[in-house]
Residue, then its C-alpha position, 0 to 999 in steps of 0.5 A: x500500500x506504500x508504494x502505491x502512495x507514492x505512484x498515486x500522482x496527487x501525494x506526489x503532487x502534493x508532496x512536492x508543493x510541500x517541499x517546494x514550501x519549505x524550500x521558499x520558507x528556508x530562502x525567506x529566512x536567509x533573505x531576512x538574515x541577509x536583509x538585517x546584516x546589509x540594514x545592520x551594516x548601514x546604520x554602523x557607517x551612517x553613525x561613523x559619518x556622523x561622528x566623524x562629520x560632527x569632528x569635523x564641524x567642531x574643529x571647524x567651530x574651534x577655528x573660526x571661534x579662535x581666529x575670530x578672537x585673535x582679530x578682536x585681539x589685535x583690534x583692542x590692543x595698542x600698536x607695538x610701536x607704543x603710538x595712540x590706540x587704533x579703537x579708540x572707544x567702545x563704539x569704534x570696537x563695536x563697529x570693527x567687531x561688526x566688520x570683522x564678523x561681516x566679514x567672517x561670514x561673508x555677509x556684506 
């Protein structure tokens, strides 16, 4: 009786869409695994150019903050030459620190 079950044509019919089933299910699983390692990988470079780009923003930050004191220090302090004050009172430095950012940040 047996191997009359496996001649009929409807079991091996039927045994086959299940076989076929269960061989689409194990590929939809790897695909998944797949799919999470490439999703996985994504998030781990997209948070490595965040860092390194917010590196970057604050040492850029630093810099201008750094230059933009060094001018307002040379502008408030009397020439070496031991002659008169270039600013000569508190309007006068605010216009030149008002330049100098103008300038700084290309604003006109």
């Amino acid at each position: 009786m047996e191997q009359e079950r496996h001649h009929d044509p409807v079991v091996v019919a039927i045994e086959r869409v299940l076989e076929a089933e269960r061989a689409a299910e194990t590929r939809l699983q790897d695909c998944r695994q797949q799919a999470d390692a490439l999703v996985t990988a994504a998030r781990e470079r997209a948070a490595a150019i965040i860092r390194r780009a917010d590196a970057r923003i604050t040492n850029l930050h630093t810099a201008y903050l750094n230059k933009v004191s060094t001018e307002i220090a040379q502008l408030s302090d009397p020439p070496a030459s031991g002659g008169e004050v270039g600013v000569r009172d508190d309007a006068e430095l605010a216009a030149a620190v008002q330049r100098l950012a103008a300038k700084l940040t290309g604003a006109t």
